[in-house]
N, C-alpha and C positions, 0 to 999 in steps of 0.2 A: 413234283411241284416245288417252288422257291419258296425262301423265308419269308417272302412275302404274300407268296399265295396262299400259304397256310394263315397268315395272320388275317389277309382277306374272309375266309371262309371261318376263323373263329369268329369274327367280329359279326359275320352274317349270321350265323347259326344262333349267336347267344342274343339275337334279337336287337333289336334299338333301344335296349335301356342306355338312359344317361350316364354320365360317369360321373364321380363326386367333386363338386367343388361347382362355383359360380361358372355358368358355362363362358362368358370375356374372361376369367382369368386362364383358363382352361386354353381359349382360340390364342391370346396372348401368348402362354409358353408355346402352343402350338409355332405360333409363327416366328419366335424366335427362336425355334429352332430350327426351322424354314430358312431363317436368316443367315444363320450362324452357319447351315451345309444349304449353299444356294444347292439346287438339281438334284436332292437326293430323295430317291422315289423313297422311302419309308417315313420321311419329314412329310412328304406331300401327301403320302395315302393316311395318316394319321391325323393329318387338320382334316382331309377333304372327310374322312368318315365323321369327322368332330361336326364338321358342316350336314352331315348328312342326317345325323342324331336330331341335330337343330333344325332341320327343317330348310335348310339354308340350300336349297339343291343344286343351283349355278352356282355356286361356291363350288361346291363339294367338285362337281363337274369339271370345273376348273382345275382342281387341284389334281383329280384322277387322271384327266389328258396331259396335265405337265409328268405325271410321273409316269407317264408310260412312254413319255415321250424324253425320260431321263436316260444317264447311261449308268448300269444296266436298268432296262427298261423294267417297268414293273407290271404284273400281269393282273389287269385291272378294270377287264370286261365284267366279274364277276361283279366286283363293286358300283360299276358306273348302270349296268343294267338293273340292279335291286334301287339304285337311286332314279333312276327313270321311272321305276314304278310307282316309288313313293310320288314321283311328281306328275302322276299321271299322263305319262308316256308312254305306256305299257307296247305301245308298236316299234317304237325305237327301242326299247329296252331288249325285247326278243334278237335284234342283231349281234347286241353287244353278247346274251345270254348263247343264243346258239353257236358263237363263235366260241365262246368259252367250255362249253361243250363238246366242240369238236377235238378241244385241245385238251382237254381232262373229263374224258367219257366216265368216267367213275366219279365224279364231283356230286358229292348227295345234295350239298347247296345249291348245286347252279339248276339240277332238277327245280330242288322247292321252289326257287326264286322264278324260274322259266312255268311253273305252274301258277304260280300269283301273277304271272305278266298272261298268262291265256285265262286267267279266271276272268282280269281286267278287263279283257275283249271281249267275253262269253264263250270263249272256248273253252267250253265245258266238259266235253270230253279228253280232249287234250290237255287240259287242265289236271284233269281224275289221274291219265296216263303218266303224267311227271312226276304228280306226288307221288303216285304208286313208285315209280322207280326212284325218288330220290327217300322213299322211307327202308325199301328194299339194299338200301348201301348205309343205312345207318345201323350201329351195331345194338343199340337199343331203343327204341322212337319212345315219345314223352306220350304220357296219355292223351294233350294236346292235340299231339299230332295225329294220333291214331284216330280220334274222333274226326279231325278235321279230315283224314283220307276219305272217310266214314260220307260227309257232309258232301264233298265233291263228287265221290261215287253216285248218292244219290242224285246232286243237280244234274250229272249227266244222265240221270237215268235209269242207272246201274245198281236196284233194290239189294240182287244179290251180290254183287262184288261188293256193297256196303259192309253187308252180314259177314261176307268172308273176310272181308279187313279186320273187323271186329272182331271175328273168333281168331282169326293169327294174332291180335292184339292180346287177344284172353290168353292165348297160349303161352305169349311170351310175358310177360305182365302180372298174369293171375286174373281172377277173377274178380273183378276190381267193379263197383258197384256203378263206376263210371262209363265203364264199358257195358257191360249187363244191361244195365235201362236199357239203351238205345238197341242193342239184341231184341232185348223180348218186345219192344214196339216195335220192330221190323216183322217177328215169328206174329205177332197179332194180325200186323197189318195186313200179312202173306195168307193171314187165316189157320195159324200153324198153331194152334191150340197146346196141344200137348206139348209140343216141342218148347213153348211158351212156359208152360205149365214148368216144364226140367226144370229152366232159366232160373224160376221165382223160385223154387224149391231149394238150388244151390246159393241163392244168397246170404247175408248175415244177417239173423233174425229182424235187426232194425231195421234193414232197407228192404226187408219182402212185407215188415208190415207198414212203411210207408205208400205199398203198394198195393195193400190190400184189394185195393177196389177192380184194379186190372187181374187180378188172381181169381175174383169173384165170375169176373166175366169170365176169363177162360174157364173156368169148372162148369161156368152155366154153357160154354159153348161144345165143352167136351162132351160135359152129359145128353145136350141134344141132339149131340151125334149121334151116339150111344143107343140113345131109346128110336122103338122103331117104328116107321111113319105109320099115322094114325087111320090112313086107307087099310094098309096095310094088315093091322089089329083088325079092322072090320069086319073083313074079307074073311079073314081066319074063325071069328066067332061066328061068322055066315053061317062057316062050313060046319 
């Protein structure tokens, strides 16, 4: 990939924060240096994200089809498809997104971004499917993201690929009190008591007694597993 496509893919990843300073004095140097190199795609994809930050999205649009349409051209699916989505175009975005995929199949971005454009549509399990590969190519996922694989899994469906996100999230991460909640409300919800039970045990004192009250119930759900059916008792003193 080019200088510019890494610079695409940083600017995606590290999210839509703003940059510092008044955003007109910002779009101002922006365009004079626009000015100063008419046609050069790194002047163009640098306003057009400045536009994209803003909210400004036919801006931005603009600015991405002149630079790709520079010499040399800049590769600039990745960006024009994350701003489709921001603009609620999430059906045009998927062309720009799967084109850019076809040309950098290892792009953990263009996954994430190609799963926010099938969330957009309810493609939901398609959705679960990209995140899942585009966390799979990152070399360490935020806790963020691992919950939100977590959230997708679920709307599609998918209780246990949640749980399994989760524990490769704890694997790699630690046992992070952020991760764990969301665990032991899945082992509850599954009816998986004991396994529940480990969860609460392994936490840090403070966050298993913020939790007390879900501890309470698994131990009342464990023990009545435990004790045996009261026909049963009957039956026996019958005898």
């Amino acid at each position: 990939m080019t200088g510019r496509g890494i610079l695409a893919l940083a600017l995606l990843l590290a999210g839509p924060a703003r940059g510092h300073g008044p955003f007109h004095a910002q779009i101002g140097a922006a365009s004079e240096r626009v000015a100063r190199q008419p046609g050069d795609a790194r002047a163009l994809v640098a306003r057009g994200e400045l536009y994209r930050q803003h909210g400004d999205f036919d801006r931005a649009l603009a600015d991405f089809a002149a630079a790709a349409r520079a010499l040399p051209p800049a590769d600039v699916d990745l960006l024009e498809g994350a701003t489709l989505i921001d603009a609620g175009r999430a059906h045009q975005a998927l062309v720009h997104l799967h084109r850019h995929l076809s040309r950098h199949p290892d792009s953990a971005a263009g996954y994430l971004e190609r799963a926010r454009a099938h969330e957009a549509i309810a493609a939901r399990e398609a959705a679960a499917d990209d995140y899942q590969r585009g966390l799979a190519l990152l070399p360490r996922p935020t806790v963020e993201q691992c919950l939100r694989r977590s959230r997708l899994q679920l709307a599609a469906g998918r209780p246990e690929a949640a749980l399994g996100g989760l524990d490769e999230a704890i694997a790699q991460l630690g046992p992070l009190p952020e991760l764990e909640r969301p665990a032991i409300a899945l082992e509850m919800e599954a009816r998986r008591w004991e396994q529940a039970l480990a969860r609460l045990k392994a936490l840090p004192p403070s966050t298993r007694a913020s939790l007390a009250a879900v501890e309470k119930q698994a131990r009342r759900q464990v023990n009545a597993a435990s004790r045996p059916a009261a026909g049963g008792s009957s039956r026996s003193r019958g005898r």
